[in-house]
C-alpha positions as CSV (number, residue, x, y, z in Angstrom):
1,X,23.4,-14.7,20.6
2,X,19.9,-16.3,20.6
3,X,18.6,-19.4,19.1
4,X,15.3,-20.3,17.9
5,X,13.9,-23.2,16.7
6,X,11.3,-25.8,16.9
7,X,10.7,-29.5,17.4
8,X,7.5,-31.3,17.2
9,X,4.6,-29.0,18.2
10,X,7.1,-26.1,20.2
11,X,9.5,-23.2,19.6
12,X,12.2,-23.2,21.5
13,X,14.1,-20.0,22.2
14,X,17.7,-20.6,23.9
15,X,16.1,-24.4,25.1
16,X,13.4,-23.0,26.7
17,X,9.0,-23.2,25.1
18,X,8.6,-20.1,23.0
19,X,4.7,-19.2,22.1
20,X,5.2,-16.5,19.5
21,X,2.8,-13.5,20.3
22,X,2.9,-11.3,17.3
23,X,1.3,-8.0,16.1
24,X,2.1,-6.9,12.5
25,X,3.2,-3.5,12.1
26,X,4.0,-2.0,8.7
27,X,6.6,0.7,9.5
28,X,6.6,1.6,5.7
29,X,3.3,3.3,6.5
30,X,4.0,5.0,9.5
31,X,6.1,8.0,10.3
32,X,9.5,7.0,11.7
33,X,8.6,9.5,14.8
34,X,5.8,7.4,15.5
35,X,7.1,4.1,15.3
36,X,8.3,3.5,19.4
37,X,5.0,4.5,20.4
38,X,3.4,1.9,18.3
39,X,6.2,-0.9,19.5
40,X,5.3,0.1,23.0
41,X,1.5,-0.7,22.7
42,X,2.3,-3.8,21.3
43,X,4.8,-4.6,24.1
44,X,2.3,-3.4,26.5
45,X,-1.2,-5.6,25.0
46,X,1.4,-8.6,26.0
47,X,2.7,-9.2,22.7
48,X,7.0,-10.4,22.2
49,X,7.0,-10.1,19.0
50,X,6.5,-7.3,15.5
51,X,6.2,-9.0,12.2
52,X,6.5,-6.5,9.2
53,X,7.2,-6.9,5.3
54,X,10.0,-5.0,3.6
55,X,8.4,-3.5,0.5
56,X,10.9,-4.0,-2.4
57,X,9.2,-1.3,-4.9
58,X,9.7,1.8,-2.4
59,X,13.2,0.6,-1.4
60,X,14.3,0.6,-4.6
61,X,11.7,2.7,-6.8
62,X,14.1,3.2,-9.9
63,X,16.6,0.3,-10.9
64,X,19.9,0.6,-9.1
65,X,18.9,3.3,-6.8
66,X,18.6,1.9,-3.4
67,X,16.3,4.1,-0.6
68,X,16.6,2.8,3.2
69,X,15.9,6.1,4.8
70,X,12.7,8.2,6.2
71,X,10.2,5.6,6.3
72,X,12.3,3.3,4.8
73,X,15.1,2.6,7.7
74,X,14.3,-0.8,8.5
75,X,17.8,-0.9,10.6
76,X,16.2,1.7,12.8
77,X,13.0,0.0,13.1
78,X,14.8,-3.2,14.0
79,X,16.9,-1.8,16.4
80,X,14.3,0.4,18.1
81,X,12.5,-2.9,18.4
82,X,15.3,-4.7,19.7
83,X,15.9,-1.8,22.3
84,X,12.2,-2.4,23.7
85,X,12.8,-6.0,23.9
86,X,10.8,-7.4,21.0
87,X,11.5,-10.4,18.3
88,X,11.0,-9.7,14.7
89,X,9.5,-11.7,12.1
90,X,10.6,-10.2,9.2
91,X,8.9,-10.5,5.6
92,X,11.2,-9.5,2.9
93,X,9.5,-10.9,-0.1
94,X,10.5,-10.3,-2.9
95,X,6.7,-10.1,-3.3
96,X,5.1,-9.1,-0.1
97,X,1.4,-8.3,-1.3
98,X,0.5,-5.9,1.4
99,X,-2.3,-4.4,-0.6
100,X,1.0,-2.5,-1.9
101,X,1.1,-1.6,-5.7
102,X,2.0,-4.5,-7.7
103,X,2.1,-6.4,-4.2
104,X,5.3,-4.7,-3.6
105,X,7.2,-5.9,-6.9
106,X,8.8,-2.0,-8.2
107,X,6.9,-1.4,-11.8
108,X,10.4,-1.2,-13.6
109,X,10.6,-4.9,-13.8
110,X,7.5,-4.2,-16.0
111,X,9.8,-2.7,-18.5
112,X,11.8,-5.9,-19.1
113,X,9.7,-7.6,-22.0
114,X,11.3,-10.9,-21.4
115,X,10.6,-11.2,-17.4
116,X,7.9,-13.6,-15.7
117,X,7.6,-13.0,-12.4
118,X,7.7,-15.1,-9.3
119,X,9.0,-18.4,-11.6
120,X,12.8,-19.2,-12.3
121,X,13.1,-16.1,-14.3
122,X,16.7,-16.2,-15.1
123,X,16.4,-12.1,-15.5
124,X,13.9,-11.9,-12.2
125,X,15.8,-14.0,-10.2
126,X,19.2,-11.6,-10.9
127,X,16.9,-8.5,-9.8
128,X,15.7,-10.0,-6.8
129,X,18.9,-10.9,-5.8
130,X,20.6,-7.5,-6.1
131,X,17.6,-6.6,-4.1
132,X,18.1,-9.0,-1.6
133,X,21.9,-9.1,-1.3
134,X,21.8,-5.1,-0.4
135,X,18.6,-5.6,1.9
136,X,20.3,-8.7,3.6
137,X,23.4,-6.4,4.4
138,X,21.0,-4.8,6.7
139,X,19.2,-7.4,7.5
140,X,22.0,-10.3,8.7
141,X,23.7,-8.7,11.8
142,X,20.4,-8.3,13.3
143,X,19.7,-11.7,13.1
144,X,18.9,-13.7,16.4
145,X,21.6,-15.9,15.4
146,X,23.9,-13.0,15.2
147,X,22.7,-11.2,18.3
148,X,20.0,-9.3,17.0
149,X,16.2,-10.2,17.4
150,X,14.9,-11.4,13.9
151,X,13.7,-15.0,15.2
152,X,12.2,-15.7,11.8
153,X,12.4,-14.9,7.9
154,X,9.9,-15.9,5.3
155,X,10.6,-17.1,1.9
156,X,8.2,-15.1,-0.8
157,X,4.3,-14.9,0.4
158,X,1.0,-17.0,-0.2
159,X,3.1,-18.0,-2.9
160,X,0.9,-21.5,-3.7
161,X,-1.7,-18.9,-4.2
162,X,-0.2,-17.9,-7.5
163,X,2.5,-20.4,-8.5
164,X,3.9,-24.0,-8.2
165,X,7.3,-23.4,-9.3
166,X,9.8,-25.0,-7.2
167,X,12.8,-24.2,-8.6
168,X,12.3,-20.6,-8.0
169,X,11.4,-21.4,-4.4
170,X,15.3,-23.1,-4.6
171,X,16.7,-20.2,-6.5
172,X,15.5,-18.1,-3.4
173,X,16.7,-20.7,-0.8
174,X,20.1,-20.4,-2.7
175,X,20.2,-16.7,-2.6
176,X,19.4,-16.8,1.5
177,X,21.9,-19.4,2.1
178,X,24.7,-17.3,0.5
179,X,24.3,-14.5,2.2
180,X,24.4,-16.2,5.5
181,X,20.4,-15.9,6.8
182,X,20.5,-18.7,9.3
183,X,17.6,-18.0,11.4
184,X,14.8,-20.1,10.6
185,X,13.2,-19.8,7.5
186,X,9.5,-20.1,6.7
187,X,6.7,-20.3,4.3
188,X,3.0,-19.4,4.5
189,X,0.6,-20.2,2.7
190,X,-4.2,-20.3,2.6
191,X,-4.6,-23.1,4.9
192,X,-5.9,-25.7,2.1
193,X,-3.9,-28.3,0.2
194,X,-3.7,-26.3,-3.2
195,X,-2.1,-23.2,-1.8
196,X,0.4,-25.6,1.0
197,X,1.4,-27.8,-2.1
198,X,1.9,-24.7,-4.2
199,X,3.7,-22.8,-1.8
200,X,5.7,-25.1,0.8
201,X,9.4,-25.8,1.2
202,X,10.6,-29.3,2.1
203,X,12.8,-28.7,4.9
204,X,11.3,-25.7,6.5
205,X,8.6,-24.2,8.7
206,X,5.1,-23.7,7.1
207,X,2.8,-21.5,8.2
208,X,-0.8,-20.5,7.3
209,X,-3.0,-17.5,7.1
210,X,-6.6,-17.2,8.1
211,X,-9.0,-15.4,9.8
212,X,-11.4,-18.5,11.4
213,X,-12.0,-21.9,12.3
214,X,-8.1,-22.6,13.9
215,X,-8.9,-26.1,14.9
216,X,-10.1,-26.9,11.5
217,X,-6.8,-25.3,10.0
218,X,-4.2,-26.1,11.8
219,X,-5.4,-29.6,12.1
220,X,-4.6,-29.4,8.0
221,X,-1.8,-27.3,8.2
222,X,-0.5,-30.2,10.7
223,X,-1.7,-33.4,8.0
224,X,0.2,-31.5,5.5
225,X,3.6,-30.6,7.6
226,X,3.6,-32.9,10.8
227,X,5.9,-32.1,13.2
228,X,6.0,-28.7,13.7
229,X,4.6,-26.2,15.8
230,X,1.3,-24.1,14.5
231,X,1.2,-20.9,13.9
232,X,-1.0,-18.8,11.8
233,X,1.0,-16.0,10.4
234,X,-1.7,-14.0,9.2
235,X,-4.5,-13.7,11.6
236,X,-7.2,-11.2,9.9
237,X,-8.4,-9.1,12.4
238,X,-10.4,-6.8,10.0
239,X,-10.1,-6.3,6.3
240,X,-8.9,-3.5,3.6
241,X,-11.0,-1.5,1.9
242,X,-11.5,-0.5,-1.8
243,X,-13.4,3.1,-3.6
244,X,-17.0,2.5,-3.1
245,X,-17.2,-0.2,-1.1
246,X,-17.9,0.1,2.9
247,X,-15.9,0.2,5.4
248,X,-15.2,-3.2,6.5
249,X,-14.8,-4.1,10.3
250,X,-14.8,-7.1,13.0
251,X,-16.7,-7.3,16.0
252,X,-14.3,-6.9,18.6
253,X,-15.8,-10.2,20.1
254,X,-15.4,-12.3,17.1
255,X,-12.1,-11.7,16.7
256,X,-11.1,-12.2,20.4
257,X,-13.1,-15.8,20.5
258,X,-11.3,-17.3,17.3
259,X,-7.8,-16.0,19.5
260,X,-8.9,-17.5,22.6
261,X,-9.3,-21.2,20.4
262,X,-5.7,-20.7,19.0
263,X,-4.6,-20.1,22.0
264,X,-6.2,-23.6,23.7
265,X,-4.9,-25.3,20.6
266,X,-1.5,-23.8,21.9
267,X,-0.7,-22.4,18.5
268,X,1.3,-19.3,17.9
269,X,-0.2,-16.1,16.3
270,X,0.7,-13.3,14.8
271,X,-1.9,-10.5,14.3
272,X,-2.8,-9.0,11.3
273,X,-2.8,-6.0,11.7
274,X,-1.9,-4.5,15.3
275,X,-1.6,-1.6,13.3
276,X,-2.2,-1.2,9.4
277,X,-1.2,2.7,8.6
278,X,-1.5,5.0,5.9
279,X,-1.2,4.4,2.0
280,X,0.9,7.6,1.7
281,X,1.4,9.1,-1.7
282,X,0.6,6.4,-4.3
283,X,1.7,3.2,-2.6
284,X,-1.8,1.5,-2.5
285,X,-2.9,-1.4,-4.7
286,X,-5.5,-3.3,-6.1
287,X,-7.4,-6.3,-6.6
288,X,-8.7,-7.6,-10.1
289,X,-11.5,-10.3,-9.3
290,X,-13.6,-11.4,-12.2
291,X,-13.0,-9.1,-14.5
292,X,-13.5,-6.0,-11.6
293,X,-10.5,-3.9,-11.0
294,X,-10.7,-2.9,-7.6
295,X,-8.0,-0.4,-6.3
296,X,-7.4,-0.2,-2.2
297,X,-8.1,3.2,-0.4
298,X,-5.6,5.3,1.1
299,X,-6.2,4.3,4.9
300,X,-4.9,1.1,5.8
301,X,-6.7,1.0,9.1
302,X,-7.8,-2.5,8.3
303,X,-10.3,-2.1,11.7
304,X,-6.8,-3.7,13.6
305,X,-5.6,-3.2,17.3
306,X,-4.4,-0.2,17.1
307,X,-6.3,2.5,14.7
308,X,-4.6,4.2,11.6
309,X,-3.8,7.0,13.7
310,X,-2.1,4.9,16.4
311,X,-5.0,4.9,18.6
312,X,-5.9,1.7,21.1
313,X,-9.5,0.3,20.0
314,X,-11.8,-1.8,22.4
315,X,-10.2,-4.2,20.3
316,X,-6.8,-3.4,21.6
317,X,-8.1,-3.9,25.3
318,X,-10.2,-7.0,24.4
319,X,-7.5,-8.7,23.3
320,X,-5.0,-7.5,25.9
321,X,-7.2,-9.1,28.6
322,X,-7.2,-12.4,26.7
323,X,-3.3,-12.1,27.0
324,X,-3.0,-12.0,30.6
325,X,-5.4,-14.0,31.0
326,X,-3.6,-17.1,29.9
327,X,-0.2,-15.5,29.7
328,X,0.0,-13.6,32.7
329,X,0.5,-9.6,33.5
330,X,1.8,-7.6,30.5
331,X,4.2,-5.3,30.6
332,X,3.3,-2.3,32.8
333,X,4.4,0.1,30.2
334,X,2.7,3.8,30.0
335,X,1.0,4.2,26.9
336,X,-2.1,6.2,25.3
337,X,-3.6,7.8,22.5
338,X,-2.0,10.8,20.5
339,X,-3.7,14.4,20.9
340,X,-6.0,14.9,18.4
341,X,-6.5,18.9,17.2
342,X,-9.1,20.2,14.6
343,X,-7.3,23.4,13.6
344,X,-10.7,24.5,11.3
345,X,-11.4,25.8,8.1
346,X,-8.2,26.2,6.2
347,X,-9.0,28.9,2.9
348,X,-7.0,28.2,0.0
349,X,-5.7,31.5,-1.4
350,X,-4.1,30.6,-4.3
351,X,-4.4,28.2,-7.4
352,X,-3.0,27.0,-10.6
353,X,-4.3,25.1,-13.2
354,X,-2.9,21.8,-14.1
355,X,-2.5,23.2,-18.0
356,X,-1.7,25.8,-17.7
357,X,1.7,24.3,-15.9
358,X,2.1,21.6,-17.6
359,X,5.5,22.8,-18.7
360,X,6.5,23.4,-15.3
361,X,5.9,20.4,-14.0
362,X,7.2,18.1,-17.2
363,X,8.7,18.4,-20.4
364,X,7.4,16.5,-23.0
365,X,8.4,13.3,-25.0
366,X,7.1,13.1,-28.2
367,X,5.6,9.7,-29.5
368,X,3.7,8.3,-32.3
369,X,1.9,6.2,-29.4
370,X,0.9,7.2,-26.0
371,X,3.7,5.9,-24.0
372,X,3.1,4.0,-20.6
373,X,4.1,5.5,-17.3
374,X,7.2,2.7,-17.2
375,X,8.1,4.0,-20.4
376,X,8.2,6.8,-19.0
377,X,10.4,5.9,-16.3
378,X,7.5,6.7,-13.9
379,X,6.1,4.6,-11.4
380,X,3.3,6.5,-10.0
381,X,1.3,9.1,-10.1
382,X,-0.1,10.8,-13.3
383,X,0.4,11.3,-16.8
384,X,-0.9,13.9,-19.2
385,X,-1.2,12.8,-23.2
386,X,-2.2,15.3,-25.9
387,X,-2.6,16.0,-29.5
388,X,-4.3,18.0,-31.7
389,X,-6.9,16.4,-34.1
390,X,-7.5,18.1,-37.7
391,X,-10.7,17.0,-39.4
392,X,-12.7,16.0,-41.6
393,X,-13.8,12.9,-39.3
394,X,-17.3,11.8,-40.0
395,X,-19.0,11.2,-36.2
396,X,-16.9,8.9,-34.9
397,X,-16.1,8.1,-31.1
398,X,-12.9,8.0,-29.0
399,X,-11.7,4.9,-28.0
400,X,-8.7,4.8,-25.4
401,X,-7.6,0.9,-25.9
402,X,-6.9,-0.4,-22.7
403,X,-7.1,1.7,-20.5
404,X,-4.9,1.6,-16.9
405,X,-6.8,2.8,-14.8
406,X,-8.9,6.4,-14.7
407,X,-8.7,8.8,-17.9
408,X,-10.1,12.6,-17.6
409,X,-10.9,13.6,-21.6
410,X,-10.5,17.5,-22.3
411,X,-11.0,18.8,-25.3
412,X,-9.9,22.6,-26.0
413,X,-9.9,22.7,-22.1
414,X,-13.4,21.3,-21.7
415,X,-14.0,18.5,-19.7
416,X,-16.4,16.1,-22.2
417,X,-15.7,12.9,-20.2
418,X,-14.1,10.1,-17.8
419,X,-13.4,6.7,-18.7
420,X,-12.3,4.2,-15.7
421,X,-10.8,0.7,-15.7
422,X,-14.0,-1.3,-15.1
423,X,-15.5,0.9,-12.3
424,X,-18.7,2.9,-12.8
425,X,-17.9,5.5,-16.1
426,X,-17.5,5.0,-20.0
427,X,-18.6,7.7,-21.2
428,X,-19.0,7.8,-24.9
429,X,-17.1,11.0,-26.6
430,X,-17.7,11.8,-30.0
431,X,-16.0,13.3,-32.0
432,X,-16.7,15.2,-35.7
433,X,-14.8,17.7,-37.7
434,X,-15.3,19.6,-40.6
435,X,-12.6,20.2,-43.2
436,X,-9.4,22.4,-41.8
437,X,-11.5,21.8,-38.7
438,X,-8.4,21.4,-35.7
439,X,-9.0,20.4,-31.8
440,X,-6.9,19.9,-29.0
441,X,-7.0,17.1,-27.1
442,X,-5.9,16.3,-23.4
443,X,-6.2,13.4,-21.4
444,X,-5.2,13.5,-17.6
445,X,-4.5,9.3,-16.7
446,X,-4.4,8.6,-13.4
447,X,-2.6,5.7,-12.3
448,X,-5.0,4.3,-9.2
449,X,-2.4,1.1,-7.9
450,X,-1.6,-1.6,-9.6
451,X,-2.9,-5.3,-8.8
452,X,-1.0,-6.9,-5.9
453,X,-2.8,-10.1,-6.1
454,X,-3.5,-13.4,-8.5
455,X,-2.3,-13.6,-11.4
456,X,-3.0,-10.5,-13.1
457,X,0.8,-8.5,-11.1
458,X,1.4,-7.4,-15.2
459,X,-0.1,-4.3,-14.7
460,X,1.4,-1.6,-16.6
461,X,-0.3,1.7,-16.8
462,X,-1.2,3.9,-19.0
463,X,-3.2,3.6,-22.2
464,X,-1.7,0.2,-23.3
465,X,-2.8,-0.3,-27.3
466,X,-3.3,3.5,-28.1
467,X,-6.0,6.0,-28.7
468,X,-8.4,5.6,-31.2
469,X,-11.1,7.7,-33.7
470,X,-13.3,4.8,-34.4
471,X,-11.7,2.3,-36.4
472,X,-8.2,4.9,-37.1
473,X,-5.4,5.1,-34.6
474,X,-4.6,8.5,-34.1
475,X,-0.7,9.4,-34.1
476,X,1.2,12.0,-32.9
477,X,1.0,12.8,-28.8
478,X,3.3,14.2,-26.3
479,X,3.6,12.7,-22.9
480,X,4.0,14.9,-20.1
481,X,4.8,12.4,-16.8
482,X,3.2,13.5,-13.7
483,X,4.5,11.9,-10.8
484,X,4.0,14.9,-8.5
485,X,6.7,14.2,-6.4
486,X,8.2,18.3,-6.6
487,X,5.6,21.2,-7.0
488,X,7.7,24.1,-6.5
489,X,7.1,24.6,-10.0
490,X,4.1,25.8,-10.2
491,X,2.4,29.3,-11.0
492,X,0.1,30.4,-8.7
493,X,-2.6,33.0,-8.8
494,X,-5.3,34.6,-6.9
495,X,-7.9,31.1,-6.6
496,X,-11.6,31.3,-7.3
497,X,-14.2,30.0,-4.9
498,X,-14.9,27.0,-7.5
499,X,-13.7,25.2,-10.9
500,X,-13.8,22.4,-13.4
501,X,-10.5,22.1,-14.1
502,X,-7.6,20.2,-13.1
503,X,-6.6,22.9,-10.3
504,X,-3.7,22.8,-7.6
505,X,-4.8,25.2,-5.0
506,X,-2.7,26.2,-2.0
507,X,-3.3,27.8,1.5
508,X,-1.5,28.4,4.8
509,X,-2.7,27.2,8.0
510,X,-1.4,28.5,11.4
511,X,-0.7,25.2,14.5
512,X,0.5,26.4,17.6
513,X,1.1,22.8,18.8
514,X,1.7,20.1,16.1
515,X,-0.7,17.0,16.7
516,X,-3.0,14.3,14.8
517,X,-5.6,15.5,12.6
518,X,-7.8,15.0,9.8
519,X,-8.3,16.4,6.1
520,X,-11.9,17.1,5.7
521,X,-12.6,17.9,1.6
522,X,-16.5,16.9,1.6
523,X,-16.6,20.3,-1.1
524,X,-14.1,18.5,-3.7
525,X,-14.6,16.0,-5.9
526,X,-11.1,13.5,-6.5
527,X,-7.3,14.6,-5.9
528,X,-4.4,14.1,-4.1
529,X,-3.6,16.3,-1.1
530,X,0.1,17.6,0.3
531,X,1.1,18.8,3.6
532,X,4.0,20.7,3.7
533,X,5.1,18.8,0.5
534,X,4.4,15.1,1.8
535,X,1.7,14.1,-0.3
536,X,-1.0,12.0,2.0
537,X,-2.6,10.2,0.0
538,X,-6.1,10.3,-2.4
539,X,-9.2,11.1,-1.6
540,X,-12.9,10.7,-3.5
541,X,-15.8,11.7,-2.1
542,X,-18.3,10.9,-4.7
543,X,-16.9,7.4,-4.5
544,X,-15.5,6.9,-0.4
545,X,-16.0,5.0,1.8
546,X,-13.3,7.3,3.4
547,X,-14.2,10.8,4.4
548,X,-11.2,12.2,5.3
549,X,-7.3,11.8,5.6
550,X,-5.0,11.8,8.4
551,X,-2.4,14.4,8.5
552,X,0.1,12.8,11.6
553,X,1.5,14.8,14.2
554,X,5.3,14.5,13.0
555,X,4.4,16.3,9.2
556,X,3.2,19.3,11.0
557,X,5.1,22.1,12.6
558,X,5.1,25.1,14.8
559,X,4.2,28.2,13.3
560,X,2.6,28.4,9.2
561,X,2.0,25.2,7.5
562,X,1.4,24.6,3.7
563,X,-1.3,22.6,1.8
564,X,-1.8,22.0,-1.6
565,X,-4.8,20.0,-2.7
566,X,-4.7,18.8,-6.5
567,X,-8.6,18.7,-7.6
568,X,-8.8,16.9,-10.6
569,X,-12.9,17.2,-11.8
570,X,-14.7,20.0,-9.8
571,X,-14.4,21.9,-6.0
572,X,-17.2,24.3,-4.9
573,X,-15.4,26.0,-2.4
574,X,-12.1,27.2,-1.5
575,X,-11.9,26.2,2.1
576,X,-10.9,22.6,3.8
577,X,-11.8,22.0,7.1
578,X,-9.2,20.0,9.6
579,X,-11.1,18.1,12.4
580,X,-10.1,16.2,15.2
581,X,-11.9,12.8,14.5
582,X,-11.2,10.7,11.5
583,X,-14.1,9.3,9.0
584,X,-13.4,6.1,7.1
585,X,-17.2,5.6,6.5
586,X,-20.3,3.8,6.7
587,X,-19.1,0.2,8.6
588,X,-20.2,-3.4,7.5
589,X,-19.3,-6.1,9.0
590,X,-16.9,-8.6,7.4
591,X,-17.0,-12.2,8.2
592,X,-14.6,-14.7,7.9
């Protein structure tokens, strides 16, 4: 059994000075194979401790149905971490942010009409603690307390960034008491008086995220909670990145100078991120500043210690030599970067068009309205409305009224336009029919993450207030849901070397030794991309900044390998190429 705790400016673990060196590490978005080779890097840069969320809306994606394998085993990311000899500050939410859709909240809640989130709710706070209570089960025996290695546990997230409401912060205090969490509990918070007055707990540890000036922060932190250690619980490294926007990175120098000052301050740290990961599948989110939805990427590099891939950057070794530096020798641990293989041109033999499967993939559900996705029980992916339209319509155009987040229009199998969620197209489609006159309409909605920050977290998806010809709603549409999660449906034929269709298009590729590598697609436009059925992530080259996706190691095995690529607007060739060096884009240099 350990004990950890503080008094004036110190931790103290088992009675004796405790500086908490942390590395975040989202195991969520790495593969479970990969996961001790990323805990040994961090033991071996001279870090004691991984910090890591628990994302709520991928452990429990539909309500009631609770997921803690694969890449969701947190007891076997714990306990491989306690094997290597590392503390755990674990980040259990109920709202996590992350840059995860809806900041980690799982859509259904979205389906309740009477719920506010993150407030005493009386309906939210009974779903977060059925969450909690079956997370904690997990969670509690692997407490320091109980003679695990989870030294800390933090209530909610930034939450004075979005809310004031203390009794909610007491509902959750309640719900940890209960179910016996008595390690010590924390909250973190911007490092300014609105967010620490917001989001603070009288009785426990705050701490504060940032990504410069320490002195000037903690000294704040310290006028708002005297009498307690610092530590900065976020400490940005690098940055996200959104579609068409660069790729943001921080000189390695930068970031190890602002260390080196919380160090001299004798604060504790925890950085963010040693290594990010991969937005697999749909997970990624979005920000909505000023009217501008701006959805994350699928790499969640964030330009950290270690690379997407696993990788040890300059930064890594900068950073490392800090370490000893003050701290003494790390580890001498062997570690070092994964084998990288560009297997080549991979020729995609067979296709099938999205329409032409629609059945296949979905039945339809018939509705006056077009239904959202969590009407749909669906909480990512795509969604496919259509109808026919009889005329006579004088010239009038389509309207799609509120529109979450990217709509493909077809009509009679003709692309005629794309509307997005306040990105770069609107095209205008008109439409006018003669008497007797019928078309059919299809439109392909694409649900791009939903905002994980502020105050905007209601984000359903779909087309929220129905599809409009001019000034008439038009009735009368079935709703195939498309969350692409099974594709063994699908009729394939012989592919063509190009299209301008929705197209799913499948080849074989041969590996002889299963390693790292990247998805190269610079002849498509925007899709989705499977490897042996995991689905990757997205990709969109007209819009980047990332170039290409990385396939790990563990998805891959010996002998024939599958990929299916889903091309939603256009592909000029039938080939991929897989390469052996990643490309996230042009970099520009964020400050803080």
């Amino acid at each position: 059994m350990n004990n950890f705790t503080y008094e004036n400016d110190n931790f103290y673990l088992n009675g004796e000075k405790f500086i908490v060196k942390s590395g975040t590490v989202h195991y969520f978005r790495i593969m479970p194979e990969q996961w001790e080779d990323r805990l040994l890097k961090l033991k071996a840069c001279g870090l004691n401790t991984v910090e890591t969320y628990t994302p709520w809306n991928l452990i429990e994606r539909h309500e009631g149905e609770f997921d803690f394998s694969g890449r969701n085993n947190i007891g076997e990311f714990l306990d491989l971490a306690n094997k290597l000899g590392i503390y755990v500050i674990l980040r259990p939410g109920p709202y996590v942010c992350a840059e995860l859709d809806m900041g980690g909240l799982p859509s259904w809640l979205l389906t309740y009409c009477t719920m506010k989130f993150r407030c005493n709710n009386e309906l939210f706070i009974q779903k977060v603690e059925k969450y909690l209570k079956k997370l904690f089960r997990i969670v509690r025996q692997r407490l320091c307390t109980n003679g695990g290695n989870i030294i800390m546990m933090q209530f909610e997230n930034e939450y004075g960034s979005y809310g004031d409401d203390k009794e909610y912060l007491k509902q959750l205090e309640r719900i940890y008491i209960s179910n016996n969490i008595n390690c010590l509990l924390f909250t973190s918070d911007g490092p300014n008086y609105y967010m620490l007055s917001g989001g603070n707990m009288e009785g426990y540890m705050t701490g504060s995220n940032f990504g410069s000036l320490p002195k000037q922060y903690f000294d704040l932190v310290k006028e708002y909670a005297p009498n307690q250690p610092s530590i900065c619980m976020e400490y940005w490294l690098g940055w996200f990145d959104y579609w068409g926007a660069p790729h943001h990175v921080r000189d390695c120098k930068d970031a190890t100078d602002t260390l080196e000052e919380m160090i001299k301050y004798g604060a504790s740290f925890n950085l963010y991120t040693f290594e990010g990961g991969t937005n697999f599948g749909f997970i990624n989110g979005a920000n909505y500043d000023a009217g501008k939805y701006m959805p994350t990427i699928t790499s969640y590099d964030f330009d950290g210690v270690l690379s997407e891939c696993g990788d040890m950057t300059p930064k890594y070794f900068m950073i490392k030599e800090l370490l000893e530096k003050y701290f003494g020798k790390a580890p001498e641990i062997e570690v070092s970067n994964s084998k990288k293989i560009g297997y080549g041109m991979v020729y995609l033999t067979s296709e099938a068009k999205l329409f032409d499967n629609l059945n296949n993939l979905s039945k339809p559900v018939k509705s006056s309205f077009p239904l959202t996705m969590e009407q749909l029980n669906q909480d990512f992916g795509f969604v496919v409305y259509s109808s026919i339209i009889e005329g006579p319509i004088e010239q009038f155009p389509l309207i799609l009224d509120e529109l979450h987040d990217r709509a493909l229009i077809f009509i009679d199998n003709k692309l005629v336009g794309i509307k997005e969620r306040a990105m770069n197209k609107d095209d205008e489609i008109l439409i006018s029919l003669k008497a007797n006159e019928k078309i059919k309409i299809d439109i392909l909605l694409e649900n791009m993450g939903r905002v994980n920050y502020g105050t905007a977290l209601h984000d359903m998806k779909g087309i929220l207030n129905g599809i409009s010809v001019g000034p008439r709603y038009h009735f009368g549409w079935d709703n195939y849901s498309l969350p692409l999660e099974n594709l063994t449906a699908l009729s394939y034929k012989e592919a063509q070397n190009n299209g301008d269709l929705p197209t799913f298009l499948s080849g074989m590729f041969f590996v002889r030794e299963p390693a790292d590598t990247f998805i190269k697609t610079e002849k498509f436009t925007k899709g989705v991309i499977f490897i042996n059925g995991v689905n990757i992530g997205r990709y969109w080259n007209t819009m980047g900044p990332q170039k290409t996706l990385y396939i790990p190691a563990p998805i891959l095995h010996t002998g024939m390998n599958n990929i299916v690529i889903f091309e939603l607007e256009h592909y000029g060739s039938n080939y991929v190429e897989l390469v052996s060096e990643p490309d996230l884009g042009q970099p520009s240099e964020k400050r803080f």
